[in-house]
N, C-alpha and C positions, 0 to 999 in steps of 0.2 A: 631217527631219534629226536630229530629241531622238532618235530609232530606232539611227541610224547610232553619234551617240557613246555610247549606254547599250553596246552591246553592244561596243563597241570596251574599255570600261572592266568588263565582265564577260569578256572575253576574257583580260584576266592573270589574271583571278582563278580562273579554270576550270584554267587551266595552272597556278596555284599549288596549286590543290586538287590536280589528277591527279599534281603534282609529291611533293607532300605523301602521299597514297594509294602511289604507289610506290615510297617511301623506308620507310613502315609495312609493304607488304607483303613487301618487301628483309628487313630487320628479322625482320620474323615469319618468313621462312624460316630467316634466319641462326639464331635462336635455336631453332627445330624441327630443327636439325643439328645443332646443339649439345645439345642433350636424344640427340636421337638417338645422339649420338657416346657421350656419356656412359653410357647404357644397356648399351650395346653393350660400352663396356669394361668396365663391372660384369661383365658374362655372362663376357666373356673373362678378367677378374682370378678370378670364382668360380671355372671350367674351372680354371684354373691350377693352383688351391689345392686343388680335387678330387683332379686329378693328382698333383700332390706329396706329396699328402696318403696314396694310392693307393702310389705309389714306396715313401715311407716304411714303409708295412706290410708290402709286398714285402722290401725289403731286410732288414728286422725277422724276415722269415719265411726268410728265406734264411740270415742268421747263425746261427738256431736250429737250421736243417739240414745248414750246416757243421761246428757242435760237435758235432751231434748223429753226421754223418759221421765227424767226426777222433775220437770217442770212442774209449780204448784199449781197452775190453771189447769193444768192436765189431770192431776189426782182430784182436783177439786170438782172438776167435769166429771169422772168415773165415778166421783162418790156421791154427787148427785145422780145420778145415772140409777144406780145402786140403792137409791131410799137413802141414804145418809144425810144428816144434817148437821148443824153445828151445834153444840150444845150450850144449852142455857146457861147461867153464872151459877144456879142452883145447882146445877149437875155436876159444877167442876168444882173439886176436893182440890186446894194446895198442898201438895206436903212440903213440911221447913227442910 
Protein backbone atom coordinates (compact mmCIF):
# COMPACT_ATOMS: atom_id res chain seq x y z
CA UNK A 1 0.00 0.00 0.00
CA UNK A 2 3.32 2.71 1.07
CA UNK A 3 3.71 1.91 -3.31
CA UNK A 4 0.25 3.11 -4.10
CA UNK A 5 0.34 6.46 -2.07
CA UNK A 6 4.33 7.38 -3.05
CA UNK A 7 3.31 7.38 -6.45
CA UNK A 8 -0.06 9.07 -6.10
CA UNK A 9 2.11 11.94 -4.39
CA UNK A 10 4.82 11.76 -7.32
CA UNK A 11 1.91 12.03 -9.75
CA UNK A 12 1.33 15.99 -9.29
CA UNK A 13 4.59 16.40 -9.11
CA UNK A 14 5.58 14.90 -12.66
CA UNK A 15 2.52 17.11 -13.89
CA UNK A 16 4.01 20.09 -12.37
CA UNK A 17 7.35 19.51 -13.90
CA UNK A 18 5.88 18.66 -17.53
CA UNK A 19 3.68 21.71 -16.73
CA UNK A 20 6.54 23.70 -15.88
CA UNK A 21 8.79 22.25 -19.06
CA UNK A 22 6.00 23.43 -21.30
CA UNK A 23 5.54 26.92 -20.14
CA UNK A 24 9.78 27.16 -20.72
CA UNK A 25 9.58 25.69 -23.92
CA UNK A 26 6.36 28.09 -24.98
CA UNK A 27 8.67 30.84 -23.82
CA UNK A 28 11.74 29.81 -25.58
CA UNK A 29 9.80 29.63 -28.83
CA UNK A 30 8.04 33.06 -28.10
CA UNK A 31 11.36 34.77 -27.82
CA UNK A 32 13.19 32.68 -30.97
CA UNK A 33 10.14 34.74 -32.89
CA UNK A 34 10.90 37.50 -31.62
CA UNK A 35 14.78 37.43 -32.46
CA UNK A 36 13.58 36.16 -35.59
CA UNK A 37 11.20 39.04 -36.10
CA UNK A 38 13.59 41.53 -35.16
CA UNK A 39 16.42 40.36 -37.65
CA UNK A 40 14.21 40.20 -40.26
CA UNK A 41 13.18 43.89 -39.85
CA UNK A 42 16.83 44.95 -39.73
CA UNK A 43 17.31 43.31 -43.37
CA UNK A 44 14.07 45.02 -44.35
CA UNK A 45 14.78 48.57 -42.65
CA UNK A 46 18.67 48.13 -44.37
CA UNK A 47 16.82 47.26 -48.14
CA UNK A 48 14.91 50.24 -47.57
CA UNK A 49 17.70 52.58 -46.86
CA UNK A 50 19.68 50.99 -49.95
CA UNK A 51 16.84 51.89 -51.98
CA UNK A 52 16.31 55.29 -50.96
CA UNK A 53 19.53 55.83 -50.82
CA UNK A 54 19.83 54.39 -54.62
CA UNK A 55 16.44 56.89 -55.59
CA UNK A 56 18.36 59.71 -54.19
CA UNK A 57 21.36 59.32 -56.64
CA UNK A 58 19.08 58.67 -59.39
CA UNK A 59 17.11 61.73 -59.00
CA UNK A 60 20.66 63.50 -58.43
CA UNK A 61 21.58 62.20 -61.81
CA UNK A 62 18.55 63.07 -63.51
CA UNK A 63 18.49 67.04 -62.38
CA UNK A 64 22.08 67.07 -63.70
CA UNK A 65 20.70 65.77 -67.13
CA UNK A 66 17.76 68.21 -67.15
CA UNK A 67 20.06 71.40 -66.75
CA UNK A 68 22.46 69.86 -68.69
CA UNK A 69 19.27 69.34 -71.43
CA UNK A 70 17.65 72.85 -70.91
CA UNK A 71 21.21 74.30 -71.38
CA UNK A 72 20.82 77.57 -73.91
CA UNK A 73 23.98 76.75 -75.81
CA UNK A 74 22.56 73.38 -76.42
CA UNK A 75 19.19 74.52 -77.94
CA UNK A 76 21.06 77.13 -79.65
CA UNK A 77 23.40 74.46 -81.19
CA UNK A 78 20.33 72.14 -82.35
CA UNK A 79 18.59 75.16 -83.79
CA UNK A 80 21.46 75.99 -85.62
CA UNK A 81 21.80 72.49 -86.62
CA UNK A 82 18.12 72.72 -87.83
CA UNK A 83 18.42 75.96 -90.41
CA UNK A 84 16.98 78.17 -87.45
CA UNK A 85 18.10 81.51 -86.87
CA UNK A 86 17.41 84.43 -84.87
CA UNK A 87 14.95 86.75 -86.13
CA UNK A 88 15.25 90.17 -87.29
CA UNK A 89 13.70 93.24 -85.00
CA UNK A 90 11.19 93.33 -88.06
CA UNK A 91 9.94 90.06 -87.55
CA UNK A 92 9.30 90.36 -83.90
CA UNK A 93 5.62 91.79 -83.01
CA UNK A 94 5.47 93.03 -78.94
CA UNK A 95 2.44 92.30 -77.62
CA UNK A 96 1.45 95.00 -74.34
Amino acid sequence: MKRGKVSKKRHPMVAVGIALMVVFLAELLVYTWCRVQYVRTGYEITEATNHHQRLVELHRKLKVEEARLRSPERIMRIAQQRGLVMPDSKQVVVIP
